[in-house]
C-alpha positions in Angstrom: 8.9 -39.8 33.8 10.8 -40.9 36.8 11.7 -38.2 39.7 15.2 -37.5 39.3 17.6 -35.7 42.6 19.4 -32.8 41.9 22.5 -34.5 40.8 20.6 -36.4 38.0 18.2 -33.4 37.3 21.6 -30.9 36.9 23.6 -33.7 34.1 20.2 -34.0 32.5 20.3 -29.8 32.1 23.8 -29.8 31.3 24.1 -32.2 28.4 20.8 -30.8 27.2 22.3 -27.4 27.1 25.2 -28.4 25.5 23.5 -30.2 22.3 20.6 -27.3 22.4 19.9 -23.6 23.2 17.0 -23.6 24.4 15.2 -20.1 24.9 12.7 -20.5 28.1 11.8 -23.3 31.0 9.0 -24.5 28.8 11.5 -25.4 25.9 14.0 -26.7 28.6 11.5 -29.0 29.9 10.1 -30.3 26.7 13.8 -30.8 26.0 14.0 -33.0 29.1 11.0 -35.1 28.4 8.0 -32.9 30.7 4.9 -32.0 28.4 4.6 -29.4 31.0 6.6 -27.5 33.3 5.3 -26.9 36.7 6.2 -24.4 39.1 7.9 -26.9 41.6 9.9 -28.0 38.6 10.9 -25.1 37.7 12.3 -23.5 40.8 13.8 -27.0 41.3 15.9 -26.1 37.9 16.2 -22.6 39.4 17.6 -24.1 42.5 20.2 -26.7 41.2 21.5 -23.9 38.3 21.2 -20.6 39.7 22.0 -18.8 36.8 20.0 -20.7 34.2 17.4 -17.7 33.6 19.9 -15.8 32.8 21.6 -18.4 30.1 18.3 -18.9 28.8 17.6 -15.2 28.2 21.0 -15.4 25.9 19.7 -18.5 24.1 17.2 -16.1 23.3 18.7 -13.0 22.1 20.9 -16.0 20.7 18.1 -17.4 18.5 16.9 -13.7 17.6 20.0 -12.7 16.1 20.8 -16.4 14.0 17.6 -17.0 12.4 16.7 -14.7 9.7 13.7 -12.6 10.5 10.7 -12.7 8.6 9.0 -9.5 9.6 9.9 -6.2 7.5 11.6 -3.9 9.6 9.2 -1.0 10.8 10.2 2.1 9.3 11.8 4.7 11.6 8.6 7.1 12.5 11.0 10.2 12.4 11.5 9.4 8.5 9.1 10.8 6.5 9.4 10.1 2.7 8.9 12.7 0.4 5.3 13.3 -0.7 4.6 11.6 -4.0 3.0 13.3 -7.3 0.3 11.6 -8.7 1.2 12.5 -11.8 -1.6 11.6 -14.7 -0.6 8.6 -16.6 -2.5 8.7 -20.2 -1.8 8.5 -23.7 -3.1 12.0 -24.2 -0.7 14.7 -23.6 -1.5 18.1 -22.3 -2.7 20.3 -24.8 -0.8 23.9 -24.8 -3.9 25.8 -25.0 -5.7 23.8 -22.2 -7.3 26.7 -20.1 -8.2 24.0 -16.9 -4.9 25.1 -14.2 -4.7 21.9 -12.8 -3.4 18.8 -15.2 -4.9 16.8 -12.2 -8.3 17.4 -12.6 -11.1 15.5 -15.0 -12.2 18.2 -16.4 -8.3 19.1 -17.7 -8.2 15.3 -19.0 -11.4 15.2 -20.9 -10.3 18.8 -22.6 -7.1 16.9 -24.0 -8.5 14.2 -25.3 -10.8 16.1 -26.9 -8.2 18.2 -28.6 -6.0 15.4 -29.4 -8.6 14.5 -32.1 -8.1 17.1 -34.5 -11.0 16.2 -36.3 -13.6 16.0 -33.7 -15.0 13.1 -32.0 -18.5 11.7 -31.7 -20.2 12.4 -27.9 -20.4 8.6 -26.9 -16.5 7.8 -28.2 -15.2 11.0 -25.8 -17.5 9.8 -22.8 -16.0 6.4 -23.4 -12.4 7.0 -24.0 -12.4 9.9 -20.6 -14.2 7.3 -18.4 -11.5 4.6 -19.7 -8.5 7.1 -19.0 -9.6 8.5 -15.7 -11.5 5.4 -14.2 -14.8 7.3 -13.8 -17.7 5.4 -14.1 -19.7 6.2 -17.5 -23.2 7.1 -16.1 -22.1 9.6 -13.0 -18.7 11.3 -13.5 -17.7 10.7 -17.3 -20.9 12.2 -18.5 -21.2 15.2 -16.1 -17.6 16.0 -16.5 -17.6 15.8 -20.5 -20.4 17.9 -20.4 -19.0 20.6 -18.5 -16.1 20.3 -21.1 -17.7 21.1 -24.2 -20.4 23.4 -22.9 -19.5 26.3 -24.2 -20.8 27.7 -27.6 -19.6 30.3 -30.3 -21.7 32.5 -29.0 -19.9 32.6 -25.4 -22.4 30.8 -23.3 -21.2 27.8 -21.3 -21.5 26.3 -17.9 -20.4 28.0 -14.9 -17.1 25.7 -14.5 -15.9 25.9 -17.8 -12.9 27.9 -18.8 -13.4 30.5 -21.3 -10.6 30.2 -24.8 -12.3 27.8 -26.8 -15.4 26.5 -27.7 -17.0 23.4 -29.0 -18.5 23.1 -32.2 -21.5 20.5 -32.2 -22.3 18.7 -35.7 -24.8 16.4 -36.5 -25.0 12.9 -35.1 -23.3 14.5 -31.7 -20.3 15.3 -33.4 -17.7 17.6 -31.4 -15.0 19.6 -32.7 -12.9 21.9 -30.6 -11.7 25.5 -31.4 -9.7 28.1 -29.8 -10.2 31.6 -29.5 
């Protein structure tokens, strides 16, 4: 590109200005033809328009405001939302005479399903159905949690986390029925 002088270099800036909005030097002189602007040139722009930085700062905040933004806005960090239950979402419904405190807990969930089956239910179906309801895996939680459920017997023994008010009746083929005391 040719060397302009001021007078040249200041028209170029001004019609360029008019039919653009350009928000830095860089985009000014890639508006004016230069790949890159160097620092001669730009405190040559500096010196013919004295106030272009600050013309070019309102492009800016120009630009900003016009084009729609594509970032979420960041919550205000004085906001806090309200805390959330993590309420159980299951086809079982909580049994009245469920003795586990917490509807929350496994143990709570496997008791219901168990008592939503009026007539009993074999081991391996409960297992199945509390892992599919509570996301447990089959082998580590499902089975150690069902078996804390329906540990306890007529006769009043049972495992140390289970609730006392019912017990489990065990037929043959791994059958289990509920009852309530």
């Amino acid at each position: 590109m040719k060397k302009m002088n001021d007078t040249e270099l200041k028209d170029k800036i001004n019609e360029v200005l008019k039919q653009n909005y350009p928000a830095s030097l860089n985009e000014l002189g890639r508006l004016l033809g230069y790949k890159k602007i160097s620092g001669d040139m730009s405190a040559r722009i500096k010196k013919v328009l004295p106030g272009i930085e600050r013309l070019l700062k309102g492009n800016k905040v120009l630009k900003e405001l016009t084009t729609p933004s594509t970032t979420p806005i960041p919550k205000n960090p004085l906001w806090k939302s309200p805390d959330k239950v993590n309420a159980r979402k299951c086809k079982y419904a909580r049994h009245q005479k469920n003795p586990y405190r917490d509807k929350q807990t496994g143990y709570a969930l496997c008791f219901d399903i168990l008592a939503a089956h009026k007539n009993g239910l074999r081991r391996d179906q409960l297992v199945e159905l509390y892992a599919k309801e509570s996301g447990k895996d089959i082998h580590k939680g499902a089975m150690w949690d069902t078996a804390v459920v329906v540990s306890p017997n007529e006769d009043g023994s049972k495992h140390r986390s289970a609730k006392d008010g019912y017990w489990c009746e065990r037929g043959c083929g791994g059958f289990l029925k509920i009852h309530f005391r």
